[in-house]
N, CA, C and O atoms as CSV, one atom per row, in Angstrom:
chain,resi,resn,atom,element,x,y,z
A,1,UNK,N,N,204.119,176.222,73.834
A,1,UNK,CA,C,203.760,175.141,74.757
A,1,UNK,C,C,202.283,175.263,75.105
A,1,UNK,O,O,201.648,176.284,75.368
A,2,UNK,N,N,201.868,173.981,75.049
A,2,UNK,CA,C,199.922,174.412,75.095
A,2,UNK,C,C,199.906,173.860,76.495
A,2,UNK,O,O,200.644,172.934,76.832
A,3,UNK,N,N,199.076,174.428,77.279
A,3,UNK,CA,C,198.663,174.509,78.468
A,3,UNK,C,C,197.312,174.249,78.698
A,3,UNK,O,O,196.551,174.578,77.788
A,4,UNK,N,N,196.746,173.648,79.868
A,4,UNK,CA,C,195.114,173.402,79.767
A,4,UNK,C,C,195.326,172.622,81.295
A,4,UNK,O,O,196.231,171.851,81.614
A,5,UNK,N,N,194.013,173.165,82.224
A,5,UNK,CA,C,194.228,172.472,83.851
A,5,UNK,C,C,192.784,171.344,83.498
A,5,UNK,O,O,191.986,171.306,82.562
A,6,UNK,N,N,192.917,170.684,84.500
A,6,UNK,CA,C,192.102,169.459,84.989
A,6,UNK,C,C,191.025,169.485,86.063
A,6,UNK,O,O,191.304,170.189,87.033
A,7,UNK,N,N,190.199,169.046,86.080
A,7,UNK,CA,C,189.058,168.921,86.876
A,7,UNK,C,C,188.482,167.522,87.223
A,7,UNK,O,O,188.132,166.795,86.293
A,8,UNK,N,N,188.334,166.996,88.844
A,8,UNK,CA,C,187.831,165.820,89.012
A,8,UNK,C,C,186.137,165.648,88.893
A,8,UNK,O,O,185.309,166.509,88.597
A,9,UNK,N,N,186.012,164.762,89.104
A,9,UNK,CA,C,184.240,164.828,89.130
A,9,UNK,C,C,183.749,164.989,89.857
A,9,UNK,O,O,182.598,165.362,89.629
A,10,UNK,N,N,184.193,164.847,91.383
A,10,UNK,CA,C,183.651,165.532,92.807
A,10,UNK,C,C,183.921,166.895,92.601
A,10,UNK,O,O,183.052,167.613,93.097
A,11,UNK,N,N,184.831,167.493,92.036
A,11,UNK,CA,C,184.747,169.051,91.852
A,11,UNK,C,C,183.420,169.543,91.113
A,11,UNK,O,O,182.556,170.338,91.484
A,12,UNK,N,N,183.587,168.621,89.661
A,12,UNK,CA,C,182.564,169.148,88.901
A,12,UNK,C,C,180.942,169.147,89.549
A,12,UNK,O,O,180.017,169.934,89.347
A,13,UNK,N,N,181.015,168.087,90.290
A,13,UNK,CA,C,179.566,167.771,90.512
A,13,UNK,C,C,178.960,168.446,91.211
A,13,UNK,O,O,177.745,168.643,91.171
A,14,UNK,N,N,180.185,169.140,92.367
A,14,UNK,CA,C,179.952,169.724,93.495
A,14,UNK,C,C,179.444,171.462,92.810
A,14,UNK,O,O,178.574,172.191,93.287
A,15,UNK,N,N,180.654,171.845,91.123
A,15,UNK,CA,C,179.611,172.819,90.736
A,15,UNK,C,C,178.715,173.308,90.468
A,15,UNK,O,O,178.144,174.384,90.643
A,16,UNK,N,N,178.528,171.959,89.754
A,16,UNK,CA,C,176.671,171.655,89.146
A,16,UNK,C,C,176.094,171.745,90.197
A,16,UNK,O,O,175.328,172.707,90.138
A,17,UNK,N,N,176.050,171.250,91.145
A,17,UNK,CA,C,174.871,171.483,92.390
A,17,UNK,C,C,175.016,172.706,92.830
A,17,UNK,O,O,173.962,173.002,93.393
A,18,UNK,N,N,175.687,173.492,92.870
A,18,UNK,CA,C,175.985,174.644,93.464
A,18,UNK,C,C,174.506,175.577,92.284
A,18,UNK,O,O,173.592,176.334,92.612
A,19,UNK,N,N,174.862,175.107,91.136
A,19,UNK,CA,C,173.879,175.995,90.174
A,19,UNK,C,C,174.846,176.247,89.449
A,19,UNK,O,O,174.426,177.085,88.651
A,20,UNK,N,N,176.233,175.966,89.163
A,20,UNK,CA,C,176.962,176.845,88.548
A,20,UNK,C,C,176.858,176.637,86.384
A,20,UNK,O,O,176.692,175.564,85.803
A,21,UNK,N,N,176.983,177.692,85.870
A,21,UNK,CA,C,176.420,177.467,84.732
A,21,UNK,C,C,178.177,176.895,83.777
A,21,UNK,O,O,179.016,177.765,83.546
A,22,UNK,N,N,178.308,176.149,83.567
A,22,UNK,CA,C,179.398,175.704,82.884
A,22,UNK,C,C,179.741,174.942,81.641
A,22,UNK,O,O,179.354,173.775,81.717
A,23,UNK,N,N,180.321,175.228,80.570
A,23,UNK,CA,C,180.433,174.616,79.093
A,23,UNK,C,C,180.887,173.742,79.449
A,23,UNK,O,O,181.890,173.736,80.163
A,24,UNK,N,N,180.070,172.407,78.918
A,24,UNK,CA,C,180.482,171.255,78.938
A,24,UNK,C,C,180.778,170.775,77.603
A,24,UNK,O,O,180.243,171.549,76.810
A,25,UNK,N,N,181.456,169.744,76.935
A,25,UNK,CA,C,181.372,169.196,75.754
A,25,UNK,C,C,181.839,167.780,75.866
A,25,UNK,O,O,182.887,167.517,76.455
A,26,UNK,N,N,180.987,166.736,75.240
A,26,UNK,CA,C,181.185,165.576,75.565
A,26,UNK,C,C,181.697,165.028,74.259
A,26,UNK,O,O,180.926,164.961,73.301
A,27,UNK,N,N,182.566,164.753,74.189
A,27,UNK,CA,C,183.735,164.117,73.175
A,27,UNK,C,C,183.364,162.963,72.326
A,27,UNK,O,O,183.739,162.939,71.154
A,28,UNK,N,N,182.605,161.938,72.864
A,28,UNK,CA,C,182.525,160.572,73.024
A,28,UNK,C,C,181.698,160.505,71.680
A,28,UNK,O,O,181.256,161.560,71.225
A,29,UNK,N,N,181.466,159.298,71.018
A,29,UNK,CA,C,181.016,158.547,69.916
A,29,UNK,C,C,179.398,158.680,70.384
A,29,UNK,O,O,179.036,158.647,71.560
A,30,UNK,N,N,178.244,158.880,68.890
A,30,UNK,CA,C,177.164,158.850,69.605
A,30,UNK,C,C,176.857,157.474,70.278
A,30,UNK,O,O,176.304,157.701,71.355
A,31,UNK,N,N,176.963,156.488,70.116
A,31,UNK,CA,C,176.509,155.465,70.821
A,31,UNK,C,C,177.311,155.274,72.293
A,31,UNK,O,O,176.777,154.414,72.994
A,32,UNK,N,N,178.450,155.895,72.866
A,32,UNK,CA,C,178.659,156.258,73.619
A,32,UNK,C,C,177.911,157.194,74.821
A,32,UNK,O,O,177.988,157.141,76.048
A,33,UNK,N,N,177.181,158.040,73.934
A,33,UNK,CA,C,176.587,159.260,74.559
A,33,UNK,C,C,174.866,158.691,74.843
A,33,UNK,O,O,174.036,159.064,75.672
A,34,UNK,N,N,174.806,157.725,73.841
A,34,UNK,CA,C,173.261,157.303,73.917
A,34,UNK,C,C,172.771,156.656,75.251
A,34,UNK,O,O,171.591,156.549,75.582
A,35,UNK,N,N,174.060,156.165,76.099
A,35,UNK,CA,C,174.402,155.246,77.486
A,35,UNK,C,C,173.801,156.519,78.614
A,35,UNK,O,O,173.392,156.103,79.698
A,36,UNK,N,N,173.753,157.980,78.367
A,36,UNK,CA,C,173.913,158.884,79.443
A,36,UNK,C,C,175.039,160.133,79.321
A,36,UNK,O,O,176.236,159.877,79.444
A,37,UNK,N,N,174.702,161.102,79.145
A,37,UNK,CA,C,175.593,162.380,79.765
A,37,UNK,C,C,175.232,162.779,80.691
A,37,UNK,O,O,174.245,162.407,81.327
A,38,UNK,N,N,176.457,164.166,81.093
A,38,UNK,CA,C,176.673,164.792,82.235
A,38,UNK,C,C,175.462,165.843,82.008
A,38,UNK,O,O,175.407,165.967,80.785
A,39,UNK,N,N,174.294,166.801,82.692
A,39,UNK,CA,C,173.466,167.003,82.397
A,39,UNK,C,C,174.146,168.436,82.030
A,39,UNK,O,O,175.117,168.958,82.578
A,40,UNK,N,N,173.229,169.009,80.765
A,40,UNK,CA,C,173.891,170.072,80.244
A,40,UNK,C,C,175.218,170.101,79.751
A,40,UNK,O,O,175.938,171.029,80.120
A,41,UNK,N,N,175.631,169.302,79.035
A,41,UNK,CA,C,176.968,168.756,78.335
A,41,UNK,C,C,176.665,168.714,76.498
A,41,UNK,O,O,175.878,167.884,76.042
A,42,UNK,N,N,177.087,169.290,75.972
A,42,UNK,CA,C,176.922,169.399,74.616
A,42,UNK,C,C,177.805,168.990,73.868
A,42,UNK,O,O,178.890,169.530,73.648
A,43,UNK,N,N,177.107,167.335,73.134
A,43,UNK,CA,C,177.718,166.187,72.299
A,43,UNK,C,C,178.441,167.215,71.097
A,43,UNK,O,O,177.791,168.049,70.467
A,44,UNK,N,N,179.756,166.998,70.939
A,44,UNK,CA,C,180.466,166.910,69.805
A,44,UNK,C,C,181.878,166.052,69.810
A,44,UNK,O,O,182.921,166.582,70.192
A,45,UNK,N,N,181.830,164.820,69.401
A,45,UNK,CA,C,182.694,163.733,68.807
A,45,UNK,C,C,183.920,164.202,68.593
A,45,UNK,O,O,184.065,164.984,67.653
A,46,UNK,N,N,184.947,163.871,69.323
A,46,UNK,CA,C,186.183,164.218,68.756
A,46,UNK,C,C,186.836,164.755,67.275
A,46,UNK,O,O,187.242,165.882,66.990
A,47,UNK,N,N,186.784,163.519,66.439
A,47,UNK,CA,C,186.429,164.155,65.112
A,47,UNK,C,C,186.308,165.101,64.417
A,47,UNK,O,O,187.065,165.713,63.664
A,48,UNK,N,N,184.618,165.259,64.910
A,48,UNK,CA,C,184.041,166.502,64.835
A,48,UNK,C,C,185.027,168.107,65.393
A,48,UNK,O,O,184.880,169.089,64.665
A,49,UNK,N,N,185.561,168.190,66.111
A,49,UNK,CA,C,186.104,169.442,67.006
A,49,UNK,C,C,186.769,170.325,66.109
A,49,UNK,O,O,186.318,171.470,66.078
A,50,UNK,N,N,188.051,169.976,65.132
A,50,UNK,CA,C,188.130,170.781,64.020
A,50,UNK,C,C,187.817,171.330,63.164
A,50,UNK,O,O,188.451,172.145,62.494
A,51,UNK,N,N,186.248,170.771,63.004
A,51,UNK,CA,C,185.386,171.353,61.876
A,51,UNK,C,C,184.182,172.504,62.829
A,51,UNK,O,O,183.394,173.179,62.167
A,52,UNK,N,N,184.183,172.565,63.812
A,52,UNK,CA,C,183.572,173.260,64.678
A,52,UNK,C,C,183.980,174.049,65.810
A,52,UNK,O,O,183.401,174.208,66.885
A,53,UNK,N,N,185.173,174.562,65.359
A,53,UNK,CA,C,185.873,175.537,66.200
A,53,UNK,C,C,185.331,176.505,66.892
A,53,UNK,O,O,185.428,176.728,68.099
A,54,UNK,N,N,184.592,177.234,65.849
A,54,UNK,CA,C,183.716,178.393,65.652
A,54,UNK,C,C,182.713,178.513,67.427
A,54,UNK,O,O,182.446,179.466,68.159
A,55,UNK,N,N,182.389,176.812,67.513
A,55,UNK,CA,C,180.806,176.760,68.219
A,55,UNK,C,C,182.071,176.714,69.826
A,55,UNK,O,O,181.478,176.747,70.905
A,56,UNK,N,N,183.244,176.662,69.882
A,56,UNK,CA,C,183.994,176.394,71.376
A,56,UNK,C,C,184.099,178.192,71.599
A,56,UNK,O,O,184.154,179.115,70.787
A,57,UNK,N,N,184.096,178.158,72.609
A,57,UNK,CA,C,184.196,179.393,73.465
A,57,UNK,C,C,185.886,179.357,73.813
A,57,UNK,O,O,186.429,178.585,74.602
A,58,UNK,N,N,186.457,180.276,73.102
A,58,UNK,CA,C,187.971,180.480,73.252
A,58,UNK,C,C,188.590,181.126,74.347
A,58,UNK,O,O,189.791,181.008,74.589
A,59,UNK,N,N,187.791,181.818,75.026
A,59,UNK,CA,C,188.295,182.496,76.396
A,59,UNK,C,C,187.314,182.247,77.626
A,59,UNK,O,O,187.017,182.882,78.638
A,60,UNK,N,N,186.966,181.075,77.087
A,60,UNK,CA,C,186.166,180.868,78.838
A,60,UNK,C,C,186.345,179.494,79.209
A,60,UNK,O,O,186.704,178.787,78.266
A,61,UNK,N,N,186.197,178.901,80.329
A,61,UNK,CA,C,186.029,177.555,80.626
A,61,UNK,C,C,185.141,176.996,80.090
A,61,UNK,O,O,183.984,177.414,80.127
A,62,UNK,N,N,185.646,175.538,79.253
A,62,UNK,CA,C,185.256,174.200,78.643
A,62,UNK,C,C,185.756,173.130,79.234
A,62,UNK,O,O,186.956,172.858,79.191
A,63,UNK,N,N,184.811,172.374,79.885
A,63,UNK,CA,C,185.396,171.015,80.786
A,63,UNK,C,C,185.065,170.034,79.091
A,63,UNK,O,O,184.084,170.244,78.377
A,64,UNK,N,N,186.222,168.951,78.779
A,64,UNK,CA,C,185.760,168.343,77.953
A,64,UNK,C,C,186.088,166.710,78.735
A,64,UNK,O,O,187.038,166.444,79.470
A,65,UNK,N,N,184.982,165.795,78.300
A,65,UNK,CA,C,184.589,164.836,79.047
A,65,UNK,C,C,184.516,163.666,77.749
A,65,UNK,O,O,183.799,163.887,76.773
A,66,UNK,N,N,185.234,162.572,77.850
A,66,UNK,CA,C,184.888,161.736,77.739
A,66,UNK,C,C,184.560,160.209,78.115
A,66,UNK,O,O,183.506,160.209,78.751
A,67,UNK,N,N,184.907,159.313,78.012
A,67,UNK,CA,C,184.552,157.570,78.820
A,67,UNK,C,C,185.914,157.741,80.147
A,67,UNK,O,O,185.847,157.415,81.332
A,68,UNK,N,N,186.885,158.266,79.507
A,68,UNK,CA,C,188.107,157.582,80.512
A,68,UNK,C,C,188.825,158.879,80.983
A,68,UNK,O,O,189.314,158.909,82.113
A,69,UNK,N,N,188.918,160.148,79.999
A,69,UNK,CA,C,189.757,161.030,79.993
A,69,UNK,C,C,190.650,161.188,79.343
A,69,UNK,O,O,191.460,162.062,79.650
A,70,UNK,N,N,190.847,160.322,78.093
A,70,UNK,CA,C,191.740,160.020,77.261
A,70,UNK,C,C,191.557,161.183,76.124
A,70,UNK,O,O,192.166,162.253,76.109
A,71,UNK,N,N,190.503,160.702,75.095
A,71,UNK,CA,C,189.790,161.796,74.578
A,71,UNK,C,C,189.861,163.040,74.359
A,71,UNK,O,O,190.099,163.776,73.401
A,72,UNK,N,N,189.513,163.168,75.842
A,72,UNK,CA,C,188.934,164.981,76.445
A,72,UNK,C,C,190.339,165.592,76.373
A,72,UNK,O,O,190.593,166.750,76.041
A,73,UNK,N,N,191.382,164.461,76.803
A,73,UNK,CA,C,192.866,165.143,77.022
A,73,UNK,C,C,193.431,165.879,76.052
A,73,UNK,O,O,193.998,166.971,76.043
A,74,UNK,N,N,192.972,164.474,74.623
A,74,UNK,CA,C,193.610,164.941,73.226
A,74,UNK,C,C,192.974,166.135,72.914
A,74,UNK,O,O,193.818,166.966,72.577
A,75,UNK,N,N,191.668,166.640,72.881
A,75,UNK,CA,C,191.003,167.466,72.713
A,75,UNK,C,C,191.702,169.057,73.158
A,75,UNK,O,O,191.954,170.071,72.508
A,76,UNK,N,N,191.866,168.634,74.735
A,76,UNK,CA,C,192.027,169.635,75.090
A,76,UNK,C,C,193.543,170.356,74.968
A,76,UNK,O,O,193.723,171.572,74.897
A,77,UNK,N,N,194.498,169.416,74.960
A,77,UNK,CA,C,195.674,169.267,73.785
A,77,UNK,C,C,195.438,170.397,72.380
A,77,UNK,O,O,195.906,171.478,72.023
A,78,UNK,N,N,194.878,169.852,72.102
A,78,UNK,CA,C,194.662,170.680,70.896
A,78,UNK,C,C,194.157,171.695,70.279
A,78,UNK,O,O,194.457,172.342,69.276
A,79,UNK,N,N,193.015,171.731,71.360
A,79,UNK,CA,C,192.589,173.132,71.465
A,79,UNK,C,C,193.489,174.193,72.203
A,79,UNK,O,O,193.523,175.373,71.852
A,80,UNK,N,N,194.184,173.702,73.210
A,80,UNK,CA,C,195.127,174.757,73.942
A,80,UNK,C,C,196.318,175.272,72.701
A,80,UNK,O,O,196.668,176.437,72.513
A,81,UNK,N,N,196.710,174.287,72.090
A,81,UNK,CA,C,197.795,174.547,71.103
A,81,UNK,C,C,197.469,175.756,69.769
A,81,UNK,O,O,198.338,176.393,69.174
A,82,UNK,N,N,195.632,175.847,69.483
A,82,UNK,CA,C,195.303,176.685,69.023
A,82,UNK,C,C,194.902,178.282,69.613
A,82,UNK,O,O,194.313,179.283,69.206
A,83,UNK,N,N,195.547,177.868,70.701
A,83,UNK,CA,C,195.019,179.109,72.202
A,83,UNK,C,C,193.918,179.612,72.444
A,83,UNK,O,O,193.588,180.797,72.414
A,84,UNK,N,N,193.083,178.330,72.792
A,84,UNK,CA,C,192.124,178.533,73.552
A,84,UNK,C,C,192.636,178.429,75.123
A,84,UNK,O,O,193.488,177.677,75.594
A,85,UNK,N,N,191.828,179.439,75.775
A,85,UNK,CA,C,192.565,179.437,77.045
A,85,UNK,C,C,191.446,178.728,78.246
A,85,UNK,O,O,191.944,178.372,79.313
A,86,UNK,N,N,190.192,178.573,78.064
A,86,UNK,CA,C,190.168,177.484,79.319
A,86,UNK,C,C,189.437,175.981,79.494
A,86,UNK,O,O,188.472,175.511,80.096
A,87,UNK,N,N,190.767,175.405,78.366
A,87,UNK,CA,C,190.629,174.414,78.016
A,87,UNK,C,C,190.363,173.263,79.842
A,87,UNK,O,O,190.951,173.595,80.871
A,88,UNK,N,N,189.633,172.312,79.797
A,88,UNK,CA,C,189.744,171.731,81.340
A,88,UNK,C,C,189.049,170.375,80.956
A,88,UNK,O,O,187.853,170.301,80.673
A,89,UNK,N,N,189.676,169.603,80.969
A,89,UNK,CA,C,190.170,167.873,80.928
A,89,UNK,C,C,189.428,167.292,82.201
A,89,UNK,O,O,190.116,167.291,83.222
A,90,UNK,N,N,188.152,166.802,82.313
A,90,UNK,CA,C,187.491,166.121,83.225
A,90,UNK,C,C,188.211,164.307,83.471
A,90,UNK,O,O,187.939,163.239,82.922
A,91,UNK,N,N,189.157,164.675,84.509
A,91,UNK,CA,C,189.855,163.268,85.144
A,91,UNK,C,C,189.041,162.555,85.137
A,91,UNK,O,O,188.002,162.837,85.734
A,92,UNK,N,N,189.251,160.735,84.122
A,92,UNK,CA,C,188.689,159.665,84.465
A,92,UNK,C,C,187.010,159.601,83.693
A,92,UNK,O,O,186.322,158.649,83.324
A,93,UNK,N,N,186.781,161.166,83.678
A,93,UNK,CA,C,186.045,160.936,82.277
A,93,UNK,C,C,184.351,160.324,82.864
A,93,UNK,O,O,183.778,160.519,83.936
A,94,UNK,N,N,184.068,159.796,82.037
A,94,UNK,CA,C,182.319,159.105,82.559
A,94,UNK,C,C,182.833,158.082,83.253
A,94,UNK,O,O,182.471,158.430,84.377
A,95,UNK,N,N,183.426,157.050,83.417
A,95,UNK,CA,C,183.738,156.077,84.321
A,95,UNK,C,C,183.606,156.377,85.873
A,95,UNK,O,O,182.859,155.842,86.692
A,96,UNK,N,N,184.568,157.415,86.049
A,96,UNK,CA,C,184.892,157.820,87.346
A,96,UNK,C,C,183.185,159.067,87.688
A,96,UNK,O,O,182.906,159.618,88.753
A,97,UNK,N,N,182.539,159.123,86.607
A,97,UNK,CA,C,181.371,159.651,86.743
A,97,UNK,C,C,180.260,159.422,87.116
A,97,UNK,O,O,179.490,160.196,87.685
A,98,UNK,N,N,180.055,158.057,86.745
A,98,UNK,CA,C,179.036,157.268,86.763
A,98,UNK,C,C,179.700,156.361,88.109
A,98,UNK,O,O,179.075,155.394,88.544
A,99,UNK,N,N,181.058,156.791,88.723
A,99,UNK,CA,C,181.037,155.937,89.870
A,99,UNK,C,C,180.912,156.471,91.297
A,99,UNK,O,O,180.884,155.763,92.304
A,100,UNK,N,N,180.823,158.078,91.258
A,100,UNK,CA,C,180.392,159.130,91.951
A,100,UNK,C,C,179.516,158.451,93.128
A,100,UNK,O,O,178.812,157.517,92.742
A,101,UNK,N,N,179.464,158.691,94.156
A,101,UNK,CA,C,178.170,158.308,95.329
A,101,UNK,C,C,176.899,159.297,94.898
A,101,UNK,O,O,175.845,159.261,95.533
């Protein structure tokens, strides 16, 4: 059973300001990404994720982010199923990001 927890964007944001140093990976299509990322978030395309296993950090926290949370979910789905253990699914994704105060 693959396992993986969730993170909102008032959490996340509230880490980033804190200073906190955290793997980000942004899921999304480049013309998706060309609109704006989360700062310090490192583009790799869904797609892409199986051919680049190597570059995910398997025992540490990875928030994966994309437009809605859809994405990041499958992602993180799938990486948990290969046991990576801190797989973390950013709720709502850039939408709910870009709607932040």
């Amino acid at each position: 059973m693959s396992s993986y927890t969730t993170i909102t964007v008032e959490e996340l944001k509230s880490r980033l300001d804190a200073g906190e140093r955290i793997h980000l990976i942004d899921v999304r299509e480049d013309e998706e990404v060309a609109q704006g990322m989360i700062p310090g978030a490192v583009h790799m395309p869904l797609g892409q994720v199986p051919h680049k296993l190597d570059q995910i950090p398997k025992d540490e926290e990875v928030i994966f982010i994309c437009r809605s949370g859809y994405r990041s979910d499958q992602a993180c789905q799938y990486l948990s199923s290969l046991g990576f253990k801190g797989t973390t699914n950013l709720v709502g994704g850039m939408l709910a990001w870009t709607n932040l105060p």
